[in-house]
Structures are given as C-alpha cells and as structure tokens.
C-alpha positions in Angstrom: -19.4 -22.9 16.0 -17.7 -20.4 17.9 -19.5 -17.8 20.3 -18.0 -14.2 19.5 -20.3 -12.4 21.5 -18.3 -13.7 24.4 -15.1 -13.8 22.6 -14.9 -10.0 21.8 -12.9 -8.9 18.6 -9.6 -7.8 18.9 -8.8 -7.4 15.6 -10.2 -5.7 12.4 -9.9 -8.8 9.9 -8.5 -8.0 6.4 -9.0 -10.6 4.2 -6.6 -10.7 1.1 -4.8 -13.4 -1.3 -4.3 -13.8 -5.2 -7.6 -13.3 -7.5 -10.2 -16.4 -7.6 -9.1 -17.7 -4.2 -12.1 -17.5 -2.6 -11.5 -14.0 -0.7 -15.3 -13.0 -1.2 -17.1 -16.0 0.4 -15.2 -15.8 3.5 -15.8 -11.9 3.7 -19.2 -12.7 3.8 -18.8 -15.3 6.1 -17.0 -13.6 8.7 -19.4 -10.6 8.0 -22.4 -12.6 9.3 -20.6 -14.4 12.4 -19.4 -10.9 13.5 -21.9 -8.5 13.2 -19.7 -6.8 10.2 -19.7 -4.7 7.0 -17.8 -5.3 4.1 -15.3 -3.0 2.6 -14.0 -3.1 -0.8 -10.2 -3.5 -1.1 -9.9 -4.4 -4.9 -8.7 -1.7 -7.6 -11.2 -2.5 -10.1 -14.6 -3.1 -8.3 -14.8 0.3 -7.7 -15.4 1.2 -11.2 -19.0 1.4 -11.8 -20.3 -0.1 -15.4 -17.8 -3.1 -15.3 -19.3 -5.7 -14.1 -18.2 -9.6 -15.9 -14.4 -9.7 -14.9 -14.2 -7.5 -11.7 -15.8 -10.5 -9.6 -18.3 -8.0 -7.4 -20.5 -9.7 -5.6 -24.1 -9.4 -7.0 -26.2 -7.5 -4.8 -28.7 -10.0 -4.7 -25.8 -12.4 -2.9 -24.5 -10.2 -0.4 -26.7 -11.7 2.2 -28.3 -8.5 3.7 -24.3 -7.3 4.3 -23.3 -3.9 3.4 -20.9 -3.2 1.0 -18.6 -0.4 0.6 -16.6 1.5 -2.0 -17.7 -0.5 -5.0 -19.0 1.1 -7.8 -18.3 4.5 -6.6 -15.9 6.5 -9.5 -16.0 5.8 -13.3 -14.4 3.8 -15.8 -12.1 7.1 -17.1 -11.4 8.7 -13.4 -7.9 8.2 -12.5 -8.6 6.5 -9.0 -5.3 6.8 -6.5 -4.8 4.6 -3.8 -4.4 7.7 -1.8 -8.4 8.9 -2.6 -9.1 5.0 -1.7 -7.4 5.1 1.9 -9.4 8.2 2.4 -12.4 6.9 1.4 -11.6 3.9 3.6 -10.7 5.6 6.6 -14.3 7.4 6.2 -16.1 4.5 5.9 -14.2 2.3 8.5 -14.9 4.9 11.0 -18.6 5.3 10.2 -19.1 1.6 10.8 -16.9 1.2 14.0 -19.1 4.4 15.2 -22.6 2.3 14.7 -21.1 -0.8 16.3 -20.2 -2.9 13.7 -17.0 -4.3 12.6 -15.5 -3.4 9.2 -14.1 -6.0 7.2 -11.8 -5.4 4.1 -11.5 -7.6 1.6 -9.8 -7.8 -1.5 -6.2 -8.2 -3.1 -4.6 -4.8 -3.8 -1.8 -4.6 -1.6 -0.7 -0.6 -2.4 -4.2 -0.3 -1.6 -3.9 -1.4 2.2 -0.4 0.0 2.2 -1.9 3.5 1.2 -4.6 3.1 4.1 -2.0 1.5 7.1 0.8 3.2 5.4 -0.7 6.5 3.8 1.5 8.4 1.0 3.0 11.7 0.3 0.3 13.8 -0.7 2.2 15.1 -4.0 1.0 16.7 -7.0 -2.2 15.1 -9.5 -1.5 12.5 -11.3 0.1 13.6 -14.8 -1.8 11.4 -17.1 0.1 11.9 -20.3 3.2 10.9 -17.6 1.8 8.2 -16.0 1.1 6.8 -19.3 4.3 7.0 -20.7 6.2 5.7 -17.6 3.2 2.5 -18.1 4.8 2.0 -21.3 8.1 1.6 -20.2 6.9 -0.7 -17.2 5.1 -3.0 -19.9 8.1 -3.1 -22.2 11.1 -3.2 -20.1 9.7 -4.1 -16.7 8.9 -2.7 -12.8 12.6 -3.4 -12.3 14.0 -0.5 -15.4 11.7 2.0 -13.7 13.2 1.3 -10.4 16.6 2.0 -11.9 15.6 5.3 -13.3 14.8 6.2 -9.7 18.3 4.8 -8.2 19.4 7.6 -10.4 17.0 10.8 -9.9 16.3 9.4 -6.0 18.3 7.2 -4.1 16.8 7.6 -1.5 13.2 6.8 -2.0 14.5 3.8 -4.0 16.2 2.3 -1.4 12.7 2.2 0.1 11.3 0.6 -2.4 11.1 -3.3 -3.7 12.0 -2.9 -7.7 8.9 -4.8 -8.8 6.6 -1.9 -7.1 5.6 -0.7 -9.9 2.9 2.1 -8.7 4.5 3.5 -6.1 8.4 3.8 -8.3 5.9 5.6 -10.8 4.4 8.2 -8.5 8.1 8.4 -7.3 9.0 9.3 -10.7 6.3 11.4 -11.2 7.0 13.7 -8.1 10.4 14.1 -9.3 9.4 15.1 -12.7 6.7 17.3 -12.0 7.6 19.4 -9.0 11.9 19.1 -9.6 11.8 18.0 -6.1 12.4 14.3 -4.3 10.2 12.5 -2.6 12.5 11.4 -0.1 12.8 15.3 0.6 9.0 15.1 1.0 7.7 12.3 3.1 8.9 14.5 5.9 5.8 15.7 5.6 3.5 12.6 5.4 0.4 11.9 7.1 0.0 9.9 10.0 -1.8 6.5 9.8 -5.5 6.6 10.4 -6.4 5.1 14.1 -9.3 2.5 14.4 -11.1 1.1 17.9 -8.9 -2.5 17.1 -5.5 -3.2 15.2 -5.6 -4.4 12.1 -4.8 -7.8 11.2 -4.2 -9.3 7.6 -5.2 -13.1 6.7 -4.2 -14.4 3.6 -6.0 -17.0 1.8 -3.0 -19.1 0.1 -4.6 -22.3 -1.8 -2.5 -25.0 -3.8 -1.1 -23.5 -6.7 -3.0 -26.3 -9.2 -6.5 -25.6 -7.9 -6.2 -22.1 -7.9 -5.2 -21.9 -11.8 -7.6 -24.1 -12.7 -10.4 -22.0 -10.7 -8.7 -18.8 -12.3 -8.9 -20.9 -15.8 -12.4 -21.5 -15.4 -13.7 -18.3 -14.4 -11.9 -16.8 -17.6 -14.3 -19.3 -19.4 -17.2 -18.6 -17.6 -16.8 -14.1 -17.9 -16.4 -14.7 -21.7 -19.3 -17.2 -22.1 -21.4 -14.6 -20.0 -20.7 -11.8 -22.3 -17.4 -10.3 -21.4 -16.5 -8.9 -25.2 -20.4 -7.5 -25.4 -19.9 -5.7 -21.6 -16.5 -4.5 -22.7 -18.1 -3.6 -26.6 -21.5 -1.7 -25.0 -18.7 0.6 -23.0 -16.8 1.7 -26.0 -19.7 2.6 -27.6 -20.7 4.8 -24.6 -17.8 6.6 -25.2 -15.0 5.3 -23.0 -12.2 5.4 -24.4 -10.0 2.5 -25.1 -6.9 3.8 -22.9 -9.5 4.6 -19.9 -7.4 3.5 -17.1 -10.0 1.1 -16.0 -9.2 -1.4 -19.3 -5.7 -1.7 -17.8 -7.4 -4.4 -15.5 -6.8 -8.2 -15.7 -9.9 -9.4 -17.9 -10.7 -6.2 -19.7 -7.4 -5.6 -21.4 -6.8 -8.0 -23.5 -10.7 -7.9 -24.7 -10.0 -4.4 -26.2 -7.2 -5.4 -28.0 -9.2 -8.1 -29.6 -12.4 -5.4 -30.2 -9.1 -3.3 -31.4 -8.0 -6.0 -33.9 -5.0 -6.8 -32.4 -5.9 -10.3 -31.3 -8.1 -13.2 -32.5 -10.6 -14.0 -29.6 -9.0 -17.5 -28.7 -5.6 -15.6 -28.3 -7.6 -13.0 -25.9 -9.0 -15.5 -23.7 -5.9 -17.5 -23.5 -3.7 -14.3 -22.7 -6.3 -13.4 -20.1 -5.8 -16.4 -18.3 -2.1 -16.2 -18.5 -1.8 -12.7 -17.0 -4.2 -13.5 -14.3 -1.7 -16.4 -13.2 1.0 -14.5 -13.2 -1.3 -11.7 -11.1 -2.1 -14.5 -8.7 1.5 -15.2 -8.1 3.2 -11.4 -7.8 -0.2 -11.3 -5.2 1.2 -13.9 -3.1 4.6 -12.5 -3.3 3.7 -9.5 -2.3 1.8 -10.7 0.8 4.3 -12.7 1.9 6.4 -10.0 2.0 3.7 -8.5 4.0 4.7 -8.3 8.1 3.0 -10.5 10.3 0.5 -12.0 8.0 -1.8 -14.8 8.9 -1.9 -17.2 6.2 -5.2 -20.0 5.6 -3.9 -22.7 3.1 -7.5 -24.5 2.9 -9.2 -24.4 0.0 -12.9 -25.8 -0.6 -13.3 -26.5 3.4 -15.2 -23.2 3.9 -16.5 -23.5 7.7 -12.4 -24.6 9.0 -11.6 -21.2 6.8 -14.0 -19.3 8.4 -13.3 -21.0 11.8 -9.1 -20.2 11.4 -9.9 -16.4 10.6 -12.1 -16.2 13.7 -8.9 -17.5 15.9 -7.0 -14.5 14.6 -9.5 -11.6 15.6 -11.2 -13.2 18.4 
C-alpha cells in the first residue's frame, strides 16, 4: 500500500461518476488512507427524511469518517446550488483548518461547477417560475429552453451547453424577474473560493453492462426495503407531492404511483429507466468536464483506490 504520509497531497480529490458506480466506497476509502473527511456532493442526500433512494451512507458504515452536508435542509426547501457551494466552501475550509483533507463525493456536476465556478448571485428562486419553466423542460426538452434564451440572451446562451437544463432556467428566470440579462450581470460574479491544494476531479467510469445491471438491482432492492411506504409516511406528514425534493430519481415516479397515475410494476420499471438515462447524461457531462481523471475499474476496489491516490499524491 502506498505511504501518504511521505507522499504529501497535492490535490483535494473529488470523486464523481453516474449514480450506483461505486463513488461512496471509494470516498470512504480514500478518506481513511488520507486522514480525510467526506463532503457531500449529491443534490438529493441533503434532504433530511429521505432515506431508501438517495443512497446515504448509513451512519453506522461510515467507518468513524465525518460526513458533511447531508441531511441538512428539508424535503420542501428550494435548495440552490449556489447555498450548496457556500455551504461547501464553509465546510472545506473548516476541515483544511484542523488538518484534514476534504474529500467531495458525489455526482452533481452544477453542484461542483457552482463551488469551482460560483454563479451570479440573482434574485430568489421564483417557485411558481421555476415550475413552469420544469414543465416545459419535461415536455419539450433542455434543448427548447435553451432556444428561448438564444432569443431573450444571446449572450449567456452562447455560454451555455443546450442540455443544461438548471442553469438555462435560472438564466431565464433572471431575465424574467429583474428585466435584466444575465450576461449584463456576471460582471459582477464572485470569485472562486481558494483552498490550501487544487482541486482535482476523478471519475469513476465502469462498463456500461455492469453498471445498469447494478443500477437495476438497487431499484429492486429500495422498493423491496420499503421505498413506496418511506415515500407514503412523507405525504402523510404533510409534504406535498410537488415538494421539489420528489423531482429526484427514485422518488418521482413512486408519487405518481401513490398519485394513481401508475401501476407499481410500471413505477419500478420507469425508475430504472430514468436512472440509466441519468447515469449516461452524468457521464456526458463529466466528460465534458476539463482535465478529468477517469478510473474505468469496476469491482477491483484496492487498484481504484490505489489509481485515485496517483492523482493527489
């Protein structure tokens, strides 16, 4: 095994990839080689009451390793990506200051982007906007939106792929609520955060067969363990079926089941479905990612483990 205390880290690792590819276990890996903390990057585990299909870690197999921003807002908050690389950048710091390394890991890229990359800091989120703008995106796709900003901002578009859905929104919404282009207001946009090492992103890539069939059987596995009762015991609390948190791969489709709209088989098998299509716009959005270090092995956990420590140490 290699010895980091005489190879010191250069790098602050980020590990990301599609869902069910194994990002967690080699968080905690690296963790315990390098003296680190973990540090959520996944849109959904920071929602606290949903548990089955957001994948956290259970606390009682963390290993003695922190972990960070999960479980921290609720199921109805509207949690930006700007409010998580704040958080982040917090957190990050706090643990560099006690001598520790911090290790992100998860799979939202605007995440990361948002943290390496920070926004515009524009006006609250519009709900009943945002919403609406969802619709459009679910019915007529990333790419329609993106038009509609061609039009109102040519600018900002140009800056933008046409599948980014989340940030083409928030362009729209600036424009909409203020009368004013964003590309007349980045100007004004923060400057990245500064950490004690450079970042650097390692993606966990595995072959395309073995990850839908691990994706395929975790789907079985969060319904068997009471994925329509989690999802049921929420809306009774009150949440309410639109909460932005049931947007999420996994919890979606259950409401529209508990809604009526679906038989269970046809929930379950739609689940799968979207969360292979996730897996692949995830990898097409890290590859388009600069300067990524990619792992393509898959089951051989000590050679993962043992490639990501050649790209921080």
């Amino acid at each position: 095994m290699r010895d980091t205390k005489s190879s010191p880290i250069t790098s602050l690792p980020v590990i990301v990839g599609p869902t069910a590819s194994g990002k967690s276990e080699l968080g905690l890996s690296l963790a315990e080689r390098l003296n680190g903390e973990i540090v959520n990057l996944d849109s959904v585990q920071v929602y606290r009451r949903l548990y089955i299909a957001t994948a956290k870690v259970p606390v009682e197999e963390r290993r003695g390793i922190p972990h960070h921003l999960i479980d921290i807002v609720e199921p109805t908050d509207n949690f930006t990506a700007g409010e998580y690389a704040r958080r982040a950048t917090e957190v990050m710091r706090d643990i560099e200051s006690r001598g520790h390394i911090p290790i992100l890991v998860g799979g939202t890229g605007f995440y990361l982007r948002a943290l390496v990359m920070p926004l515009f800091e524009g006006p609250n989120t519009d709900l009943a906007l945002r919403g609406r703008l969802r619709k459009i995106a679910e019915a007529r796709g990333a790419e329609h939106l993106h038009r509609m900003l061609a039009r109102i901002d040519p600018a900002a578009a140009s800056k933008l792929q046409p599948r980014d859905a989340p940030r083409t929104m928030r362009a729209l919404e600036v424009r909409f609520q203020t009368g004013s282009r964003l590309s007349e207001l980045q100007p004004h946009t923060p400057e990245p955060p500064e950490f004690a090492c450079r970042i650097v992103v390692i993606a966990l890539c595995p072959p395309r067969d073995d990850l839908y069939s691990r994706i395929n059987d975790r789907a079985d596995r969060m319904f068997a363990s009471g994925l329509i009762e989690e999802v049921q015991g929420l809306l009774d609390a009150g949440i309410p079926w639109d909460a932005k948190a049931f947007q999420a791969h996994g919890y979606r489709r259950v409401v529209e089941y508990l809604r009526g709209f679906r038989t269970r088989e046809s929930a379950l098998e739609q689940m799968k479905l979207d969360t292979r299509h996730y897996a692949k716009r995830q990898l097409s959005w890290w590859r388009a990612w600069p300067d990524v270090k990619w792992i393509y092995r898959f089951g051989d956990q000590s050679q993962a483990v043992e490639e990501a420590l050649g790209f921080v140490t």
